[in-house]
C-alpha positions as CSV (number, residue, x, y, z in Angstrom):
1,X,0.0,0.0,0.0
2,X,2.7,2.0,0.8
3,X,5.0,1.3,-2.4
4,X,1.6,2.3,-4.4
5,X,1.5,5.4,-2.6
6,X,5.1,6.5,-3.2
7,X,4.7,5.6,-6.7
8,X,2.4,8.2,-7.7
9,X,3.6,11.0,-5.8
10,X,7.2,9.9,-7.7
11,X,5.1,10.2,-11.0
12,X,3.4,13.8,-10.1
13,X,6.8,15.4,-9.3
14,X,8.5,13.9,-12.6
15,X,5.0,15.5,-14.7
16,X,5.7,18.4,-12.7
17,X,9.1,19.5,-13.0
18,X,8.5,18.2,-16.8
19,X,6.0,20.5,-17.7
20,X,8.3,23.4,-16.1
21,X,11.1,22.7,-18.1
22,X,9.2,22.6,-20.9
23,X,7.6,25.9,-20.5
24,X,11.7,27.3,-19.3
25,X,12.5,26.0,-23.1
26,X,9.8,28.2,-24.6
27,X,11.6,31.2,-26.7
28,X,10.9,34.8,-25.8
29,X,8.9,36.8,-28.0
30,X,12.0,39.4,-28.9
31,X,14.1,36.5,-29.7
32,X,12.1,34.9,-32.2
33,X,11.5,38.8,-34.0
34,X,15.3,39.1,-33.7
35,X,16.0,41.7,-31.4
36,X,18.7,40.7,-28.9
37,X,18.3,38.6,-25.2
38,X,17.9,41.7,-22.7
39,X,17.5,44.4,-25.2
40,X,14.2,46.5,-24.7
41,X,11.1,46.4,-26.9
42,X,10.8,48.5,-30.2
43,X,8.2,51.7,-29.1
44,X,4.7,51.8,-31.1
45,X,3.8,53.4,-33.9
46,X,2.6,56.8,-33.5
47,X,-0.4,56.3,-35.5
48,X,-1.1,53.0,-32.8
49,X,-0.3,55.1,-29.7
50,X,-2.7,58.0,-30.8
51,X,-6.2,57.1,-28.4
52,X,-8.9,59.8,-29.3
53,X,-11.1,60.2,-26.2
54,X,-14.3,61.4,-27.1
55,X,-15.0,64.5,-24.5
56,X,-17.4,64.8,-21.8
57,X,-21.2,64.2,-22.3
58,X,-21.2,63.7,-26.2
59,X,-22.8,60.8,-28.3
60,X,-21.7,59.1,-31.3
61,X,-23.1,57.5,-34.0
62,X,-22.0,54.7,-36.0
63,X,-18.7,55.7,-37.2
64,X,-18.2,57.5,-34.3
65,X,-18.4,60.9,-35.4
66,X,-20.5,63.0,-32.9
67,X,-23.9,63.8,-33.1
68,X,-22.8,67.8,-32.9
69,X,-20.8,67.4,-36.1
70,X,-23.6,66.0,-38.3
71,X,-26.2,68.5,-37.0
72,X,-24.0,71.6,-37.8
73,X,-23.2,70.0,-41.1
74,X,-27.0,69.5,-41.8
75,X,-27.5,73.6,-41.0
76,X,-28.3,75.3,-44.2
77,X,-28.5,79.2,-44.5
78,X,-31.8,80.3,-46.1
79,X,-32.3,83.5,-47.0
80,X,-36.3,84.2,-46.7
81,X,-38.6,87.0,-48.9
82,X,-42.1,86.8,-49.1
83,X,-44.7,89.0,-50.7
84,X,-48.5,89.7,-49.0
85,X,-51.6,91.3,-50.8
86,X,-53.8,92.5,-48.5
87,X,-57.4,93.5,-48.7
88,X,-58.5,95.5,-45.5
89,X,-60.9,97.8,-43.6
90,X,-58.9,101.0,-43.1
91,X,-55.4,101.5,-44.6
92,X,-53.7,103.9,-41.9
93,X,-54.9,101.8,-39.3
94,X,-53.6,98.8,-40.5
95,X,-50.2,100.0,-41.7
96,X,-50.2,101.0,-37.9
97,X,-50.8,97.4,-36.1
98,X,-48.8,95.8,-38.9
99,X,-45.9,98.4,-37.9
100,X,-46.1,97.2,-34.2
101,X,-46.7,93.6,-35.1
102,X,-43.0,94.2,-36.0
103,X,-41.5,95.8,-33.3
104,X,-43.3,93.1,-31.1
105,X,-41.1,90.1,-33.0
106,X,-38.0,92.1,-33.2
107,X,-38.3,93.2,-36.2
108,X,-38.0,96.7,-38.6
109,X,-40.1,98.4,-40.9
110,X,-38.0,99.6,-43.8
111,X,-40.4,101.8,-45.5
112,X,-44.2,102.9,-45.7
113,X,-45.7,104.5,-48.4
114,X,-49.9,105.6,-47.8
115,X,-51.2,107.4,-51.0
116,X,-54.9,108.4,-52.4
117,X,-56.3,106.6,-55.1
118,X,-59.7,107.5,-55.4
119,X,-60.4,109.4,-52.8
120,X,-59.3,106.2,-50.6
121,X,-55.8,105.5,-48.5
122,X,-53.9,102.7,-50.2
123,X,-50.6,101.7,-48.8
124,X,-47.1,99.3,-49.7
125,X,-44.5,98.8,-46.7
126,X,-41.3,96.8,-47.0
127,X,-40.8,95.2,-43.6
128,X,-37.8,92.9,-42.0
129,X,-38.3,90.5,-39.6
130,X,-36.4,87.6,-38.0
131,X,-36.3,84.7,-40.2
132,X,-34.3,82.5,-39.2
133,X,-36.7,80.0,-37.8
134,X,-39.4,79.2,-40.2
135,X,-41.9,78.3,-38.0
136,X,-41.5,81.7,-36.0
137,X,-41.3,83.6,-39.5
138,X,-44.7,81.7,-40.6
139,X,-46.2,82.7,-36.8
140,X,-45.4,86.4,-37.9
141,X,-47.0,86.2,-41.4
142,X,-50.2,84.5,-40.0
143,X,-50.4,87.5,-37.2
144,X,-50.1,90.6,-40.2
145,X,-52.9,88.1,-42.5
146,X,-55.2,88.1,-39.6
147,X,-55.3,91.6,-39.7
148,X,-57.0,91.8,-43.5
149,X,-60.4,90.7,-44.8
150,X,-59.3,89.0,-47.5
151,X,-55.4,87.8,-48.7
152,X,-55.6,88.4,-52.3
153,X,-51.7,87.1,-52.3
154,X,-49.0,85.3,-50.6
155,X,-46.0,83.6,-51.1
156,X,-42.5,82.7,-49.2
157,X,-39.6,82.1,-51.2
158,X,-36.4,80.8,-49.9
159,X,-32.2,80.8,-51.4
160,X,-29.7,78.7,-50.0
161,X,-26.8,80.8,-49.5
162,X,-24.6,78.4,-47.3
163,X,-22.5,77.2,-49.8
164,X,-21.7,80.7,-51.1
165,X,-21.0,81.7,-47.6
166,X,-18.9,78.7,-47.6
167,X,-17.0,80.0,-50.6
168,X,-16.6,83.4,-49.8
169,X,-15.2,82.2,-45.7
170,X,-12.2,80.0,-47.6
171,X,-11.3,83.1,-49.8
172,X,-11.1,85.3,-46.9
173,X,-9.2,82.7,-45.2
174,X,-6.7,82.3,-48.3
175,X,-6.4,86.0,-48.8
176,X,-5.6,86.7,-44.8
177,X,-2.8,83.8,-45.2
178,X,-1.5,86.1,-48.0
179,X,-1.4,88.9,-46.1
180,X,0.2,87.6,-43.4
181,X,2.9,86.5,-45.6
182,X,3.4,90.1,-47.0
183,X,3.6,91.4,-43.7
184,X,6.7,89.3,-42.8
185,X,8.3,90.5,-46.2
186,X,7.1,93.9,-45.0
187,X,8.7,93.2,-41.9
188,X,12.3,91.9,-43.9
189,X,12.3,94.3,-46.3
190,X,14.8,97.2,-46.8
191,X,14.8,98.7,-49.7
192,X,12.7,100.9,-50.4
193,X,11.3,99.9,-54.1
194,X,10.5,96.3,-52.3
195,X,9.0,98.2,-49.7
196,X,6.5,99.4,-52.0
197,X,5.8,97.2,-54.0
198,X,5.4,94.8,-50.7
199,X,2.6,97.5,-49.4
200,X,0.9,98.1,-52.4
201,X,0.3,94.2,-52.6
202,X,-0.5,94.2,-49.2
203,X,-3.1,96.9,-49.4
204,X,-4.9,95.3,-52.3
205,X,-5.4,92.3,-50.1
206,X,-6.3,93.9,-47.9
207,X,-8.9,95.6,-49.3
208,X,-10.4,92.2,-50.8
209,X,-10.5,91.2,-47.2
210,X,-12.7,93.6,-46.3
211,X,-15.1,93.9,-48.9
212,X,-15.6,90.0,-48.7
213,X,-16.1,90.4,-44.8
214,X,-18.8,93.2,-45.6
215,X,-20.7,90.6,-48.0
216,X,-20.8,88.1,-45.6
217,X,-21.9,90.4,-42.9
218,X,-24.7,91.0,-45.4
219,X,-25.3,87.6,-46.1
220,X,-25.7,87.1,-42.2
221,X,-27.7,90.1,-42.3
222,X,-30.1,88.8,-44.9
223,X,-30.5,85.4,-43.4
224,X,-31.5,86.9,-39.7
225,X,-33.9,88.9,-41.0
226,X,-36.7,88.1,-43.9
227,X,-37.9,90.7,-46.5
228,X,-41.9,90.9,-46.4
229,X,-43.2,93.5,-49.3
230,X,-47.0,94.7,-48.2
231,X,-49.6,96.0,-50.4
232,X,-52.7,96.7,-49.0
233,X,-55.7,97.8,-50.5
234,X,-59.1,99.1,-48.8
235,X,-62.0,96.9,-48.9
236,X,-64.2,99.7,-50.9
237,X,-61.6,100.0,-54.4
238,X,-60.8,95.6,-54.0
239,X,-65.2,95.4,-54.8
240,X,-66.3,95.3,-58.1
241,X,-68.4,97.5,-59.7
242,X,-71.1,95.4,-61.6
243,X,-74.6,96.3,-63.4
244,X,-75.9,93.3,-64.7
245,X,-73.5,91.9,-66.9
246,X,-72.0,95.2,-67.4
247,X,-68.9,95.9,-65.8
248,X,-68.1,99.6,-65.6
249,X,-65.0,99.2,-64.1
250,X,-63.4,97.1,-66.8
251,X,-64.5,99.8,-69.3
252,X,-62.7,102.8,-67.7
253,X,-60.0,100.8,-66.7
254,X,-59.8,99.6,-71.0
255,X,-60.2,103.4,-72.0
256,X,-57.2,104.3,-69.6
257,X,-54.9,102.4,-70.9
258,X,-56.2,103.2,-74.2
259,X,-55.8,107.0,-73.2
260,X,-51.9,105.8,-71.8
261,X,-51.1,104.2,-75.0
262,X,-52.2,107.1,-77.2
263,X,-49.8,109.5,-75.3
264,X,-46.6,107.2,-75.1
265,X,-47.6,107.1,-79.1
266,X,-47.6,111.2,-79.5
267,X,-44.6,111.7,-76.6
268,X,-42.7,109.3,-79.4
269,X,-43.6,111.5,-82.1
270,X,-42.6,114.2,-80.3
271,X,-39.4,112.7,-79.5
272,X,-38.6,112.0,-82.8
273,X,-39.2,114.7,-84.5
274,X,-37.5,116.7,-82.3
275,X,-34.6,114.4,-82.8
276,X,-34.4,113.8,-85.7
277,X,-36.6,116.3,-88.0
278,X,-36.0,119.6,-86.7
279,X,-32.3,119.5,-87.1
280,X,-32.3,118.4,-90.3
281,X,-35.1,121.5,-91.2
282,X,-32.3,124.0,-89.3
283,X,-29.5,122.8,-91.9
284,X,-31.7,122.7,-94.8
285,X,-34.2,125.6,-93.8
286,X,-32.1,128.0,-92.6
287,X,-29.3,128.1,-95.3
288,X,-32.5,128.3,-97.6
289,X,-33.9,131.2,-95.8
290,X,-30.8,133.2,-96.2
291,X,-30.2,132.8,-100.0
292,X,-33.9,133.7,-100.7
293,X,-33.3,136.9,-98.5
294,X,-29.8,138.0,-99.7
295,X,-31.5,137.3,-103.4
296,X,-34.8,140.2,-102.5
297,X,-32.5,142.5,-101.0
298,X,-30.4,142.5,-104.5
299,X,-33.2,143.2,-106.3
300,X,-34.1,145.8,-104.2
301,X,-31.2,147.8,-105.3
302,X,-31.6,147.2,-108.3
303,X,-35.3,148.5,-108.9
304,X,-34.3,151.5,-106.3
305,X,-32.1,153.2,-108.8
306,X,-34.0,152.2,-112.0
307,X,-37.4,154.0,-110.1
308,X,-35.6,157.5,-109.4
């Protein structure tokens, strides 16, 4: 019992110190890639010790590229105009609350014309308000409508100016690396026919510069704030004037332009003629007149002496 015993302890300890001598035989990694016993390991690549660590409280997508980026690549610029036709009660009035509908939103009134047609007030305005959010543009619109009897006409138009933006910020950018360049040149310079020429270079990028900046400041400009043309017309001149099936008011309006057409016709006339007749009545006329006049005072003298 005790043989059998000692007999497989004796066979664990052989397995064991078998299995470490085996694993003591095993070559190091740097050996096998060449690099010498002891020496220490090559360093990473740059490009595999680079760890981008996305920052605090952002999300990505798949492809991880944040949810920010994608959102301010999807912002477009639109630049918003729009035109209204209004029919309403009384024209001063209106022009008034439509005025302060403005102010209210944060907006301007660019001009207001109120004239007499008629004997009745009729007015246009020209109006800017904030336009950057549609749905706040539309709110404004619906506020002025509300205000009329009856919207003869209305549309919103919209231009996509971000990629001239776009455009115009990489010029600016390429032109301010120029003139940064000239300045060190400037800066080098000494003679004084480099100097020049260095300035006068520098001036005209300059000048680029800043008439690009103003256009985009107009661009932004344009894009905070939509252009809303007004017409409004009072409810008395918008009806119809109808006997039966005779319409009065198609008549005159037919013998006006009539009437219009007949004196663009005559002012052409005019035009003409004093263009183009008269002067050539002065050259031919006048010489004319002079010859015939020179001719009855010879003959004057002539029958004078004959008559004494």
């Amino acid at each position: 019992m005790n043989r059998k015993i000692f007999g497989s302890l004796l066979v664990i300890v052989l397995l064991t110190g078998a299995a470490g001598c085996g694993g003591a035989a095993t070559p190091a990694p740097q050996a096998s890639r060449g690099f010498a016993p002891g020496a220490p390991p090559p360093a990473a690549p740059v490009e595999e010790a680079i760890v981008v660590t996305p920052a605090a409280g952002s999300q990505t997508q798949p492809g991880n590229q944040p949810q920010a980026a994608n959102a301010a690549a999807a912002e477009r610029m639109i630049v918003y105009s729009g035109q209204l036709s209004l029919v309403v009660k009384d024209t001063p009035v209106t022009v008034e609350q439509i005025s302060q509908i403005v102010k209210n939103v944060g907006g301007f009134v660019v001009s207001s014309n109120t004239y007499q047609d008629q004997g009745h007030a009729r007015a246009t305005m020209t109006i800017r308000v904030p336009g950057e959010d549609l749905a706040q543009l539309k709110a404004t619109l619906s506020k002025i409508k509300a205000l009329a009897l009856q919207v003869e006409q209305e549309n919103l138009n919209g231009q996509d100016v971000t990629d001239q933006y776009a455009d115009t910020q990489a010029e600016i950018e390429n032109l301010t690396a120029q003139r940064d360049s000239y300045r060190t040149l400037l800066d080098r310079a000494t003679k004084m026919e480099d100097i020049l020429s260095i300035q006068a270079r520098l001036d005209d990028v300059q000048g680029r510069i800043n008439r690009l900046t103003g256009q985009q400041l107009k661009v932004k400009e344009n894009v905070k704030f939509a252009t809303v043309n007004i017409t409004l017309t009072p409810d008395v001149l918008a009806e119809p004037v109808a006997i039966g099936t005779w319409r009065p008011q198609g008549t005159a309006r037919s013998a006006f332009q009539a009437l219009i057409w007949s004196l663009q016709r005559l002012g052409d006339l005019l035009i003409l003629a004093g263009i183009c007749i008269l002067p050539a009545a002065l050259l031919i006329g006048l010489p004319l007149y002079l010859i015939i006049r020179f001719a009855r005072s010879r003959r004057r003298k002539k029958a004078a002496p004959a008559a004494s």
